[in-house]
Backbone and ligand atoms as CSV (ligand in chain L), in Angstrom:
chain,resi,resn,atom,element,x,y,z
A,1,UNK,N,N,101.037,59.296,112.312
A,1,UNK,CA,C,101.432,57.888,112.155
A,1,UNK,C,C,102.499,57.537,113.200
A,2,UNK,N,N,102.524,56.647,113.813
A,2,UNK,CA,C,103.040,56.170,115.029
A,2,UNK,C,C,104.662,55.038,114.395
A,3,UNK,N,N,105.019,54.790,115.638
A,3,UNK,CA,C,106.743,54.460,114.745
A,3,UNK,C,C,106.071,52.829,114.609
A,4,UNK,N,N,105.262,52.387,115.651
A,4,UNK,CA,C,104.497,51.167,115.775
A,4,UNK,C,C,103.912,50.383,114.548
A,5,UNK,N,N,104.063,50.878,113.288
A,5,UNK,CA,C,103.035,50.870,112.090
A,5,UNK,C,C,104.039,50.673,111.167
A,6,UNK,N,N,105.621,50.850,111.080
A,6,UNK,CA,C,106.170,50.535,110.051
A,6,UNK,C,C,107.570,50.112,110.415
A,7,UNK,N,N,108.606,49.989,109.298
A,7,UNK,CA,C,109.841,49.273,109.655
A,7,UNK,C,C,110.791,49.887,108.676
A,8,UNK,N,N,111.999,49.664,108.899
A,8,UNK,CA,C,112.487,50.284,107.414
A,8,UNK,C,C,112.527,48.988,106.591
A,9,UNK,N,N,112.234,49.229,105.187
A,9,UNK,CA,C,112.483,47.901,104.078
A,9,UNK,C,C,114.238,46.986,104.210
A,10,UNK,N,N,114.726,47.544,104.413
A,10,UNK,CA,C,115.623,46.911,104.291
A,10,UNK,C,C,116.034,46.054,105.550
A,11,UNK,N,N,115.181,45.547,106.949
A,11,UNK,CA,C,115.300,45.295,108.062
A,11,UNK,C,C,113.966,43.637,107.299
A,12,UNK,N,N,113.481,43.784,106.127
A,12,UNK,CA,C,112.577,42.821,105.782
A,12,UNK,C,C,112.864,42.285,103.994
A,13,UNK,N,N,113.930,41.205,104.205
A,13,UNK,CA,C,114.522,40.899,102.769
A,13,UNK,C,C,113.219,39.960,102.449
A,14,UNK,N,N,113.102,39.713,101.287
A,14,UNK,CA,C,112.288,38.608,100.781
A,14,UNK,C,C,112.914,37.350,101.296
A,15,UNK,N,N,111.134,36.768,102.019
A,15,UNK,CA,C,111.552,35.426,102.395
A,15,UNK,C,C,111.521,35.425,104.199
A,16,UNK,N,N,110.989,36.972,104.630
A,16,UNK,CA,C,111.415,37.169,106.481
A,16,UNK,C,C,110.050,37.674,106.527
A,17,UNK,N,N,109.992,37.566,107.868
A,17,UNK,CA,C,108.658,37.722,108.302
A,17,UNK,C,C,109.199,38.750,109.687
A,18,UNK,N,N,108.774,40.152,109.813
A,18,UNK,CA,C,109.087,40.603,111.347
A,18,UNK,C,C,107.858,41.148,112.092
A,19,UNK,N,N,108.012,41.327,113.147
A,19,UNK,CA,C,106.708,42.145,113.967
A,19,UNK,C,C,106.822,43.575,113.877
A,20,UNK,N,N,105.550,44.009,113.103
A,20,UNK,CA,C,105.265,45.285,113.233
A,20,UNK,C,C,103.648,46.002,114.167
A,21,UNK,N,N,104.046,46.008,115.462
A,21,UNK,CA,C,103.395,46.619,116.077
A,21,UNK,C,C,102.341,45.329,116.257
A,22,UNK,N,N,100.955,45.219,116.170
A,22,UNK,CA,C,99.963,44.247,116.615
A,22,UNK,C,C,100.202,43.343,115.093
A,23,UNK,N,N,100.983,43.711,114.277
A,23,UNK,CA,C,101.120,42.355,112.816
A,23,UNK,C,C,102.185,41.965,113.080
A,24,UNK,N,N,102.134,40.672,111.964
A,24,UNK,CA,C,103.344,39.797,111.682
A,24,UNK,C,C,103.462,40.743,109.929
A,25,UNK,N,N,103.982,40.510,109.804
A,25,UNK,CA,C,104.358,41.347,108.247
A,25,UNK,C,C,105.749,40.902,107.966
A,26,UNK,N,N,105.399,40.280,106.220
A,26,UNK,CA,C,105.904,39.406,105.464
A,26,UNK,C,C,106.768,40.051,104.174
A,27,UNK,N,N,107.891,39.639,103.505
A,27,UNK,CA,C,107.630,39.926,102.130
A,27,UNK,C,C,108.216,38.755,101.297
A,28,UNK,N,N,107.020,37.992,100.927
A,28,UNK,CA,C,107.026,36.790,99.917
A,28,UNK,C,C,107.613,37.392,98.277
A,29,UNK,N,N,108.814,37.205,98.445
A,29,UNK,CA,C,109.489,37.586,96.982
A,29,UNK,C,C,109.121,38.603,96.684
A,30,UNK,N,N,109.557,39.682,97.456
A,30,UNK,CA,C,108.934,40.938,96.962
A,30,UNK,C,C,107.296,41.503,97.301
A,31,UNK,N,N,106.464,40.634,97.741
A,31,UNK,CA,C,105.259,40.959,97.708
A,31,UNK,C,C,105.491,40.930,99.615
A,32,UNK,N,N,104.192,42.186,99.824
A,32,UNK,CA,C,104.279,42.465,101.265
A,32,UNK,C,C,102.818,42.103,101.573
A,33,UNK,N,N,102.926,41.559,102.495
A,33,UNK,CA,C,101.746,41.389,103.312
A,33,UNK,C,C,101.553,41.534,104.870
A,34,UNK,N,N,100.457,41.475,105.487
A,34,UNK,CA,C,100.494,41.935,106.989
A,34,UNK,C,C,98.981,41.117,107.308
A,35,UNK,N,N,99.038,40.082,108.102
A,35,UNK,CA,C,98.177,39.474,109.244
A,35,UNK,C,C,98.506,40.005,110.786
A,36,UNK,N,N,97.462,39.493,111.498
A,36,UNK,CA,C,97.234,39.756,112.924
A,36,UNK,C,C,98.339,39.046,113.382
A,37,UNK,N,N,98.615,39.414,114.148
A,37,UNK,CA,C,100.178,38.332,114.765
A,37,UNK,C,C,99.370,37.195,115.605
A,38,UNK,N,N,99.022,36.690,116.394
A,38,UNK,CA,C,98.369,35.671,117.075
A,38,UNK,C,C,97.870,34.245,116.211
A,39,UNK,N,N,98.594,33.322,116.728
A,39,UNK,CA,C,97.980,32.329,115.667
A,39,UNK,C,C,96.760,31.752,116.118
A,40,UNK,N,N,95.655,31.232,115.255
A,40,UNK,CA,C,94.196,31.163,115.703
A,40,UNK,C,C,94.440,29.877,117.199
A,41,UNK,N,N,95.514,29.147,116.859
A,41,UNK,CA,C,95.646,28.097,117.582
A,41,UNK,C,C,95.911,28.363,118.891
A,42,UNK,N,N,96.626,28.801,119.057
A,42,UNK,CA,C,97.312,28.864,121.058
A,42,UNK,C,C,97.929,30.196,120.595
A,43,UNK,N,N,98.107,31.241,119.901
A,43,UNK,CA,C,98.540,32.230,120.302
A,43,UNK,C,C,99.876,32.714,120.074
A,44,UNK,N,N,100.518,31.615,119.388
A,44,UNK,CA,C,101.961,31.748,118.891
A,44,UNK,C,C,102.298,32.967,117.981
A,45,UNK,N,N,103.368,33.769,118.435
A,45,UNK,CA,C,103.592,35.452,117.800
A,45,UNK,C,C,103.879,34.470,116.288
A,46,UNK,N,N,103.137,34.970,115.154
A,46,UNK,CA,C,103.188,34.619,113.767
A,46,UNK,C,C,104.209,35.498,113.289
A,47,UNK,N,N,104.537,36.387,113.739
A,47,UNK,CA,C,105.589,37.399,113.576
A,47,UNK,C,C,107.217,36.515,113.750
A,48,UNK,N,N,106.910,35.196,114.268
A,48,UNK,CA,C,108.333,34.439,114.326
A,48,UNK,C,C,108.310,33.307,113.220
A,49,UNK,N,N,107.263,33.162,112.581
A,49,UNK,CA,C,107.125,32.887,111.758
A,49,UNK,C,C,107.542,32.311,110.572
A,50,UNK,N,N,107.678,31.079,109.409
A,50,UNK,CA,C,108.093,31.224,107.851
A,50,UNK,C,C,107.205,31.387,106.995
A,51,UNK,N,N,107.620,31.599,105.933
A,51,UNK,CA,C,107.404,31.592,104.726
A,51,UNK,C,C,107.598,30.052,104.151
A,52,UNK,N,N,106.566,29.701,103.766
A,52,UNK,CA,C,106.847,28.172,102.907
A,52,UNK,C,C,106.661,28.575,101.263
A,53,UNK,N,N,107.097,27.492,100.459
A,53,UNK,CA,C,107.798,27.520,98.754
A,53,UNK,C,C,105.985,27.743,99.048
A,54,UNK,N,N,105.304,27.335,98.946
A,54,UNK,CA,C,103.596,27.654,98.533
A,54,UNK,C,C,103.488,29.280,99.051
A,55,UNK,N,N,104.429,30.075,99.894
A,55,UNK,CA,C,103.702,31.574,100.175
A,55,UNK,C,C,103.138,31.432,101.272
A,56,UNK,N,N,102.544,30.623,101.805
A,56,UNK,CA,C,102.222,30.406,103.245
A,56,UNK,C,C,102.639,30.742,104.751
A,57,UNK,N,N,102.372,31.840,105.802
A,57,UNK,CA,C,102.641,31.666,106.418
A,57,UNK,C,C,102.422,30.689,107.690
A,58,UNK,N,N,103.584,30.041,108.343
A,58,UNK,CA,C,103.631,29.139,109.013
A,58,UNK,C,C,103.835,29.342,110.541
A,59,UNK,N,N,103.269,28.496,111.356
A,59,UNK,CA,C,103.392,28.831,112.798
A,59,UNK,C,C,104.708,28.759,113.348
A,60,UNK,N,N,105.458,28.664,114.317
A,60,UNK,CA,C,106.591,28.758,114.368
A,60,UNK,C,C,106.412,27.448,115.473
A,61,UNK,N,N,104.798,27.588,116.473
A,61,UNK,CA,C,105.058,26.046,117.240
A,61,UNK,C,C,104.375,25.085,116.879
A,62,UNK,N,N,103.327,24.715,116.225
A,62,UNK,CA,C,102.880,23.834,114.970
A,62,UNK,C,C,102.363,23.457,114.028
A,63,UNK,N,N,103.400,24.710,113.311
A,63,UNK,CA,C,103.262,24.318,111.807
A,63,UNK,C,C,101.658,24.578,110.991
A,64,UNK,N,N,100.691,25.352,111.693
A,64,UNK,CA,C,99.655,25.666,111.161
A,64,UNK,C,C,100.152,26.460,110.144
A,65,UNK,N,N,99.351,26.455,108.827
A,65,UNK,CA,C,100.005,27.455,107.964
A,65,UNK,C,C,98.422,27.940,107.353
A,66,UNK,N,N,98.745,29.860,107.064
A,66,UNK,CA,C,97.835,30.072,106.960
A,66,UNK,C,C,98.038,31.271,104.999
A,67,UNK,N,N,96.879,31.057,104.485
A,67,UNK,CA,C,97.071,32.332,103.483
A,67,UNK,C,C,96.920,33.387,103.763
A,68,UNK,N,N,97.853,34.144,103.254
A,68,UNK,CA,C,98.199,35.661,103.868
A,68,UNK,C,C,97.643,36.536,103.127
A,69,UNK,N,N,96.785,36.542,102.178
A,69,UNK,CA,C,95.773,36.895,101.521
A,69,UNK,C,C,94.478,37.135,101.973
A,70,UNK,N,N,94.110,36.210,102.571
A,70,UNK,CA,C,92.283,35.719,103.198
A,70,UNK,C,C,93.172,35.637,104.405
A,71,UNK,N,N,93.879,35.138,104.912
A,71,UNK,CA,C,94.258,34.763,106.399
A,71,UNK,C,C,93.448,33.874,107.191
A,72,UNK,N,N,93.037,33.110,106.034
A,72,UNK,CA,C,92.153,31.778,106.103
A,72,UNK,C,C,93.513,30.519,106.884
A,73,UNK,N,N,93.396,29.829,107.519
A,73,UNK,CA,C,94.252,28.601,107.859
A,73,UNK,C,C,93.765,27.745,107.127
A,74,UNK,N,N,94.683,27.505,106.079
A,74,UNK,CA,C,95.187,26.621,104.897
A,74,UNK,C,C,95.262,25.038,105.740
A,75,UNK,N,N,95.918,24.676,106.672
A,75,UNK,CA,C,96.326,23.786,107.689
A,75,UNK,C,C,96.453,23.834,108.704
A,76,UNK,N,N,95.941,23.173,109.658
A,76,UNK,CA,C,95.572,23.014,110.726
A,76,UNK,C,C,97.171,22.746,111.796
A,77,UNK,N,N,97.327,22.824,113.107
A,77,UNK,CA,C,98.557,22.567,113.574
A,77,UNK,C,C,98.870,20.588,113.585
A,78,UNK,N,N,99.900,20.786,113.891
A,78,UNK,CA,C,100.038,18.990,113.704
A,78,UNK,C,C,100.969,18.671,114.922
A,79,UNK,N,N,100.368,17.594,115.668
A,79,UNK,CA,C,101.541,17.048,116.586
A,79,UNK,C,C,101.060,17.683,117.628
A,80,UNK,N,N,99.182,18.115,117.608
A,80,UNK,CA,C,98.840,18.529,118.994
A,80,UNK,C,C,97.831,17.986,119.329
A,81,UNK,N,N,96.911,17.660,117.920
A,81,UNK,CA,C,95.491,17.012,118.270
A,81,UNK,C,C,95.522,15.875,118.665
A,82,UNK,N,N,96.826,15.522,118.619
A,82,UNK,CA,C,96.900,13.526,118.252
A,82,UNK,C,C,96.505,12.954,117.583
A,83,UNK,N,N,96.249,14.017,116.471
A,83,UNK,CA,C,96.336,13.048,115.271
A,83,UNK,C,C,96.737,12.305,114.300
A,84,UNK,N,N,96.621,11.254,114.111
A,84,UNK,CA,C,98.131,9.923,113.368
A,84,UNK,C,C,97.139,9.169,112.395
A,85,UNK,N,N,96.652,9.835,110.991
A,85,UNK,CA,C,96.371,8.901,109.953
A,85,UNK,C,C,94.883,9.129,109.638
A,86,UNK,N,N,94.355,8.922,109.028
A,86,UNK,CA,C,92.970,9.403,107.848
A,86,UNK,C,C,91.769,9.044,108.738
A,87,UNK,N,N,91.227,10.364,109.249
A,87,UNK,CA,C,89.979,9.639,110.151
A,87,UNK,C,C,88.658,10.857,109.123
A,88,UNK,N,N,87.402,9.917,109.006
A,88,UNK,CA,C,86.162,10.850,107.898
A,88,UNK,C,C,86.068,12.051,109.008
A,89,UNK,N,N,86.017,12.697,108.265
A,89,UNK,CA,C,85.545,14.321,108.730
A,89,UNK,C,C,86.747,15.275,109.171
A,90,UNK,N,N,87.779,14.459,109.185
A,90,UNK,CA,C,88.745,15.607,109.844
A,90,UNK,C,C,89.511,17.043,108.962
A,91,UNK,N,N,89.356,16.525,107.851
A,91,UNK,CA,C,89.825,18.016,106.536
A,91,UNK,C,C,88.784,18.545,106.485
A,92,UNK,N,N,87.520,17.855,107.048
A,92,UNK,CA,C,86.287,19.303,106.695
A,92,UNK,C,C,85.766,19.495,108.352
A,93,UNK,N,N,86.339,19.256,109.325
A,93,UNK,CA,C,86.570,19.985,110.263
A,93,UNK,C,C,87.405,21.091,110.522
A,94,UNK,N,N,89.341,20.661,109.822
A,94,UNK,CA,C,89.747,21.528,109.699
A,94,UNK,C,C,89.303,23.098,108.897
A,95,UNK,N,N,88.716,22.360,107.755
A,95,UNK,CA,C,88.356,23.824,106.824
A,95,UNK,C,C,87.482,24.363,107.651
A,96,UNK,N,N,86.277,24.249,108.807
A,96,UNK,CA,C,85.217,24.335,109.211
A,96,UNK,C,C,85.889,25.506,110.069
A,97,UNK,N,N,86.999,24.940,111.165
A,97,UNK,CA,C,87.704,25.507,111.985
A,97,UNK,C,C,88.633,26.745,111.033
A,98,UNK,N,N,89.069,26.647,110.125
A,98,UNK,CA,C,89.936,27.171,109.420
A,98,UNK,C,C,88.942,28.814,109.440
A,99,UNK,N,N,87.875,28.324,108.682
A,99,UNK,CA,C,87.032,29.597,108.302
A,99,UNK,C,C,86.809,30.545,109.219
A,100,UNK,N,N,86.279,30.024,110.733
A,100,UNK,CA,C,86.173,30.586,111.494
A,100,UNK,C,C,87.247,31.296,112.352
A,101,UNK,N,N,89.043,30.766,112.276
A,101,UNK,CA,C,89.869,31.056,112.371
A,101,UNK,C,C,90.439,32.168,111.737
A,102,UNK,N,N,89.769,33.000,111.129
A,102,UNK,CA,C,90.739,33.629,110.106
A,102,UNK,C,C,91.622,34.936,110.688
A,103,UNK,N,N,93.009,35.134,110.125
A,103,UNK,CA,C,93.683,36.117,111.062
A,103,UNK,C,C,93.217,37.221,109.963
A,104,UNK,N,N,93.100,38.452,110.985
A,104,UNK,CA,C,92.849,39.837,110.122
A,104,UNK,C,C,93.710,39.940,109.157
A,105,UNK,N,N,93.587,40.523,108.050
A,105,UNK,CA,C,94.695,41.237,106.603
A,105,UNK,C,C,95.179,42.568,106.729
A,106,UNK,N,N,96.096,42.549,106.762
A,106,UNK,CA,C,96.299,44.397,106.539
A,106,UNK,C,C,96.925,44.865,105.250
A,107,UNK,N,N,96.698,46.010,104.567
A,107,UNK,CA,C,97.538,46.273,103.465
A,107,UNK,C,C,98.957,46.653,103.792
A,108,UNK,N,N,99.942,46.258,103.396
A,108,UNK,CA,C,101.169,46.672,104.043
A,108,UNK,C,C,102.118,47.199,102.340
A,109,UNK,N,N,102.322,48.445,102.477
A,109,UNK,CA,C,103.009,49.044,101.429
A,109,UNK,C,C,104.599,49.459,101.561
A,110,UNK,N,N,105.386,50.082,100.486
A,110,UNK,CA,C,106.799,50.439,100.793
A,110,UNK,C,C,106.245,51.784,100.885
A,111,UNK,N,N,106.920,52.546,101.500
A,111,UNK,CA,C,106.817,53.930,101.456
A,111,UNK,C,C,108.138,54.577,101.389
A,112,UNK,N,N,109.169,55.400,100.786
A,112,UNK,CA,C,110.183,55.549,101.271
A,112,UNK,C,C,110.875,54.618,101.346
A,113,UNK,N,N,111.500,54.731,102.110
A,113,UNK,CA,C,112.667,53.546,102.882
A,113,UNK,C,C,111.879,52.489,103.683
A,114,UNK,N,N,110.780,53.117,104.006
A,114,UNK,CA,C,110.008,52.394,105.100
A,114,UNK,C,C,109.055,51.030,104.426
A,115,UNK,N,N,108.823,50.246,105.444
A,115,UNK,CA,C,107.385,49.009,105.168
A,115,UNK,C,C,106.046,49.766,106.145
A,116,UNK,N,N,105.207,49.768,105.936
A,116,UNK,CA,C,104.158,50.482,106.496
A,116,UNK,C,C,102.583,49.502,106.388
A,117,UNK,N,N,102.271,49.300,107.636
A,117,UNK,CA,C,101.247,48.634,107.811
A,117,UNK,C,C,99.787,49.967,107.830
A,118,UNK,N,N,99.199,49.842,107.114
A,118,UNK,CA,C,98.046,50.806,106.608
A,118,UNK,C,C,96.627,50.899,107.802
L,1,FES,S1,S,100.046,27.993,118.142
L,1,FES,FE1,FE,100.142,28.119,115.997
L,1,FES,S2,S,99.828,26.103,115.372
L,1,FES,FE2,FE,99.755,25.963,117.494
């Protein structure tokens, strides 16, 4: 196992998101999770990342937020498409785009002292 793959726990309080090796890795109140770091959008390290009150991780340049579960994109970025106000088809474009967007999952456990991406 490579040093690339984990962190020590206490370098990741609930509520932080850091980069471990090719993930962003999370711990939402205690619960750990690990996506692909790259956001589906332009590429933004998700590893700089928040946490929103829904559990969501969020882009750091716009605001795409995705579930860290499925690593499905929940929301699309905003303030790039130009989009300003209710046009038909655009939430089932996003979901359309969303699906096909999805960032990889990893299991990410405590081990020790350590956070460990699996
Ligand atoms: S790069 Fe992530 S929303 Fe644009």
């Amino acid at each position: 196992m490579s040093s690339s793959d984990r962190i020590p726990a206490r370098d990741l309080p609930p509520g932080t998101v850091r980069r471990v090796g090719d993930w962003a890795v999370g711990n939402r109140d205690g619960e750990l999770f690990g996506v692909s770091r790259r956001c589906r959008h332009q590429l933004a390290d998700l590893s700089e990342g928040s946490i929103d009150a829904d559990g969501c991780l969020v882009c750091p340049w716009h605001q795409s937020r995705y579930d860290v579960e499925s690593g499905e994109m929940v929301e699309g970025p905003r303030g790039f498409l130009g989009y300003h106000g209710p046009a038909p088809g655009y939430s089932q474009l996003v979901r359309g785009y969303a699906r096909f967007l999805k960032l990889r999952v990893r299991r990410v456990v405590r081990r020790g002292k350590d956070v460990v991406v699996e």
